[in-house]
OpenMM code with the backbone's topology and positions (N, CA, C; nanometers):
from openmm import Vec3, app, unit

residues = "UNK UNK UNK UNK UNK UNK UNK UNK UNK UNK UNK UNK UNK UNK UNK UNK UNK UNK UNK UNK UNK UNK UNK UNK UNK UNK UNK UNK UNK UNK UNK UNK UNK UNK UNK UNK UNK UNK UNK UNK UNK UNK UNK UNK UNK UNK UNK UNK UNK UNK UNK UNK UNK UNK UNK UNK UNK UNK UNK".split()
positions = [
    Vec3(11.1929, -7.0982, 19.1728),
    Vec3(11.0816, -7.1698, 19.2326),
    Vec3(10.9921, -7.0710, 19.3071),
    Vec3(10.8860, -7.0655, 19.2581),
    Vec3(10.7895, -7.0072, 19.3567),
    Vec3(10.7847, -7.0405, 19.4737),
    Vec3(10.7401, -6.9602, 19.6149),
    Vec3(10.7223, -6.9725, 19.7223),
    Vec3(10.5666, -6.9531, 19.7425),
    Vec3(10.5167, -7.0815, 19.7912),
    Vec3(10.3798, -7.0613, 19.7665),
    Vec3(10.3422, -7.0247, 19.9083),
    Vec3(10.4118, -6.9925, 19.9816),
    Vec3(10.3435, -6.8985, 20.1445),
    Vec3(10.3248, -6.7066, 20.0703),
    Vec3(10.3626, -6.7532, 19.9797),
    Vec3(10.3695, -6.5383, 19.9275),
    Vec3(10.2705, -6.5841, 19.7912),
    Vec3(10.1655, -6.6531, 19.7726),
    Vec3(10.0332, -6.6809, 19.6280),
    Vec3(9.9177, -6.6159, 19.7366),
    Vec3(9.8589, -6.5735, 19.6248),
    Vec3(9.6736, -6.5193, 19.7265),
    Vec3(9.6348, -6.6518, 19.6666),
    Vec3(9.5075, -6.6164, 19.6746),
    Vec3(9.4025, -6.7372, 19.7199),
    Vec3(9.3749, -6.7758, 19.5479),
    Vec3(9.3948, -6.7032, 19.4790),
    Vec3(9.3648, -6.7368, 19.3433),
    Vec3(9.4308, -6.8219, 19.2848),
    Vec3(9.5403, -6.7317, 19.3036),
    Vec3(9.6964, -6.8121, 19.2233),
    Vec3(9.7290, -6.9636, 19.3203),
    Vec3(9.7048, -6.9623, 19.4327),
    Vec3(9.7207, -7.0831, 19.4839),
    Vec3(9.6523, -7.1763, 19.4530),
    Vec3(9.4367, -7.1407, 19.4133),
    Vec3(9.4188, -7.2749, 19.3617),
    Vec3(9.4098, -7.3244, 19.1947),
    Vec3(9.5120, -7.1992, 19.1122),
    Vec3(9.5578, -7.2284, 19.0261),
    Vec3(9.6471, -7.3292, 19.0338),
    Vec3(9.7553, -7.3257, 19.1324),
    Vec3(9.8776, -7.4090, 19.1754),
    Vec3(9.8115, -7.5635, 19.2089),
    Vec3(9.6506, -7.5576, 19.2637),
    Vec3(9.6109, -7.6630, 19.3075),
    Vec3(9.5850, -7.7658, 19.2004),
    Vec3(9.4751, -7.6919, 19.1518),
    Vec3(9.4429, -7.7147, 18.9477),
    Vec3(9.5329, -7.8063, 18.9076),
    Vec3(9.6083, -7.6892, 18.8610),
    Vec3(9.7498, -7.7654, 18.7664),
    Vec3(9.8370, -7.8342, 18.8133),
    Vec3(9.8474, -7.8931, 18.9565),
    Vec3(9.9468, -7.9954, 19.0131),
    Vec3(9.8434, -8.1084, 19.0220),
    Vec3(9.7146, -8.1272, 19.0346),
    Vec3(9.5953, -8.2368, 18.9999),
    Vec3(9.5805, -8.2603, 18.9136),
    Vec3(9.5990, -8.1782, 18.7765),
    Vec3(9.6285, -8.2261, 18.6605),
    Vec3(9.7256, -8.2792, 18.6214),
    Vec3(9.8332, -8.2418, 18.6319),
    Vec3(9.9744, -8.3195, 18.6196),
    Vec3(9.9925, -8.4264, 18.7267),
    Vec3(9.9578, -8.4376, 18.8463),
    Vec3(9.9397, -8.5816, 18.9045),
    Vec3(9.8229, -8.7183, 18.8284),
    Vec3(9.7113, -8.6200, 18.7617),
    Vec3(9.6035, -8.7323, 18.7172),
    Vec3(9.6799, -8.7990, 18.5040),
    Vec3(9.7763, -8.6830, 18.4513),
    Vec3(9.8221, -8.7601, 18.3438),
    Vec3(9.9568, -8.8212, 18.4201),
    Vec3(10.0256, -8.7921, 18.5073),
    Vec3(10.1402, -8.9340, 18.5387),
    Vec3(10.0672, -9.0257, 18.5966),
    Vec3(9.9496, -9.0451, 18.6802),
    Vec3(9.8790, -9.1690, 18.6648),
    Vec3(9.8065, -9.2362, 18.5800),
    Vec3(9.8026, -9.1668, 18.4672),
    Vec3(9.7527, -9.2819, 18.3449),
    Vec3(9.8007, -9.2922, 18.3110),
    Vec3(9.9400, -9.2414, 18.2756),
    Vec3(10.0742, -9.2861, 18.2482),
    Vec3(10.1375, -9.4041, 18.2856),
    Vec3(10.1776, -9.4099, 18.4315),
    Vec3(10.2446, -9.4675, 18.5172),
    Vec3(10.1504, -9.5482, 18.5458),
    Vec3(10.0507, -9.5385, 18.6691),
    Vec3(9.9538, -9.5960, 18.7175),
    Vec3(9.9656, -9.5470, 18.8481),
    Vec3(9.9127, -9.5889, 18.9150),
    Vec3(9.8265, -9.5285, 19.0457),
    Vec3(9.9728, -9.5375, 19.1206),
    Vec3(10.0262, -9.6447, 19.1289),
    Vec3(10.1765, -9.6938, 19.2410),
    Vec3(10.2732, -9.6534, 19.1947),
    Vec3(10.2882, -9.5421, 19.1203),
    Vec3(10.4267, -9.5096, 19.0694),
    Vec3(10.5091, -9.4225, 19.1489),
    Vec3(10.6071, -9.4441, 19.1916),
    Vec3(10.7005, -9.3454, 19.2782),
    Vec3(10.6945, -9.1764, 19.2243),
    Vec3(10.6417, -9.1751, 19.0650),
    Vec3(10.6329, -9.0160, 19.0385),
    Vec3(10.4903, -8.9785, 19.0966),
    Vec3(10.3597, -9.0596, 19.0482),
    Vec3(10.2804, -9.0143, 19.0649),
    Vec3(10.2196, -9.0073, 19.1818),
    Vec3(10.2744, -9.1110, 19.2947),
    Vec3(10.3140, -9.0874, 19.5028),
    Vec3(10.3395, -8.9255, 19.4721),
    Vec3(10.4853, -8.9054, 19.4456),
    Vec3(10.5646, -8.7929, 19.4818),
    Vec3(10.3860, -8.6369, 19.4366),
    Vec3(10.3679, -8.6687, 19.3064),
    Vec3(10.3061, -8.5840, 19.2568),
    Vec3(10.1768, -8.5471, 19.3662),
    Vec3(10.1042, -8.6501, 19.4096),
    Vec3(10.0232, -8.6516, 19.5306),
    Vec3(10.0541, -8.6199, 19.6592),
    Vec3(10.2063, -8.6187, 19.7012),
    Vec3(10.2343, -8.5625, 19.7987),
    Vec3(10.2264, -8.4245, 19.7643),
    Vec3(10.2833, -8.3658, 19.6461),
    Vec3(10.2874, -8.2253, 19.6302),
    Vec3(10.1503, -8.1843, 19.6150),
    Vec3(10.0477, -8.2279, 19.5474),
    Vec3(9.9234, -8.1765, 19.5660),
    Vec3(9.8802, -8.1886, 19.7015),
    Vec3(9.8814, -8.2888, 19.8081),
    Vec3(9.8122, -8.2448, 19.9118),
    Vec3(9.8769, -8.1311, 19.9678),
    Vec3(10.0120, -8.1519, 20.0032),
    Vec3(10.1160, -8.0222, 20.0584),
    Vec3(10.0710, -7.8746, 20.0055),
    Vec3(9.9798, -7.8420, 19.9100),
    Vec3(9.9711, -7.7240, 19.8679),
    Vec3(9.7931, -7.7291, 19.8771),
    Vec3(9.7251, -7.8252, 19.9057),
    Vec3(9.5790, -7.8499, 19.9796),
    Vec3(9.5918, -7.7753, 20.1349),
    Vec3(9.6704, -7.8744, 20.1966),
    Vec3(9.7266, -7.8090, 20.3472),
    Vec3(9.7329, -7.6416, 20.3410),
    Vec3(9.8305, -7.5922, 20.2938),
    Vec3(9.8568, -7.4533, 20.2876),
    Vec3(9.7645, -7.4067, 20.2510),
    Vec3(9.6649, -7.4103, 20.1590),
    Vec3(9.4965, -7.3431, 20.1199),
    Vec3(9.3950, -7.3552, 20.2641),
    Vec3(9.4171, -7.4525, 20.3176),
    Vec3(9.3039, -7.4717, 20.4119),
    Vec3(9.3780, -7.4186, 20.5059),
    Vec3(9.5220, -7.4099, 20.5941),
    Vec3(9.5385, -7.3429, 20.7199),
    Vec3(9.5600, -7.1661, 20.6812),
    Vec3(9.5700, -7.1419, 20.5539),
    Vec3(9.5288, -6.9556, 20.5222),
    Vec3(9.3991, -6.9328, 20.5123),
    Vec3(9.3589, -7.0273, 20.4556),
    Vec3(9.1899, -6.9320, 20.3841),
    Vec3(9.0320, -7.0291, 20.4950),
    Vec3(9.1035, -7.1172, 20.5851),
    Vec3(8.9772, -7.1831, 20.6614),
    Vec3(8.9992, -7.1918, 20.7891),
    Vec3(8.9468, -7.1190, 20.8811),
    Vec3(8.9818, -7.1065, 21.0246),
    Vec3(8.8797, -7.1564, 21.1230),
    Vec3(8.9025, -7.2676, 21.1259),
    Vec3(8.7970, -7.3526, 21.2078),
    Vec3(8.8353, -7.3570, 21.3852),
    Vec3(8.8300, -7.2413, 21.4049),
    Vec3(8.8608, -7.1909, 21.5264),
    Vec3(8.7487, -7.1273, 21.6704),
] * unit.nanometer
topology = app.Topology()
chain = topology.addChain("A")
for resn in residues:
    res = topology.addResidue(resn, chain)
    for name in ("N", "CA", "C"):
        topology.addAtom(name, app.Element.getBySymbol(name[0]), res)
């Protein structure tokens, strides 16, 4: 498993990309309320979070 605290900024919103893509086909799959495609949206925001507290310092 990758550790996405050790991705630069590229490869992470590669990671972003392709976990929004694979959350948007298990919801046309499943549909919007599906316990995979929840889970899949938790993992895309969780790796949103980590992009914005490295690369945006609203300080």
């Amino acid at each position: 498993m990758i550790d996405i605290r050790e991705l630069d900024r590229s490869d992470l919103m590669k990671s972003i990309t392709e976990k929004r893509r694979e959350m948007l086909e298990v919801a046309k799959l499943r549909g919007l309320k599906n316990n995979e495609t929840v889970q899949q949206s938790r993992e895309l925001d969780s790796l949103i979070i980590v992009y914005q507290k490295r690369f945006f310092h609203h300080y």
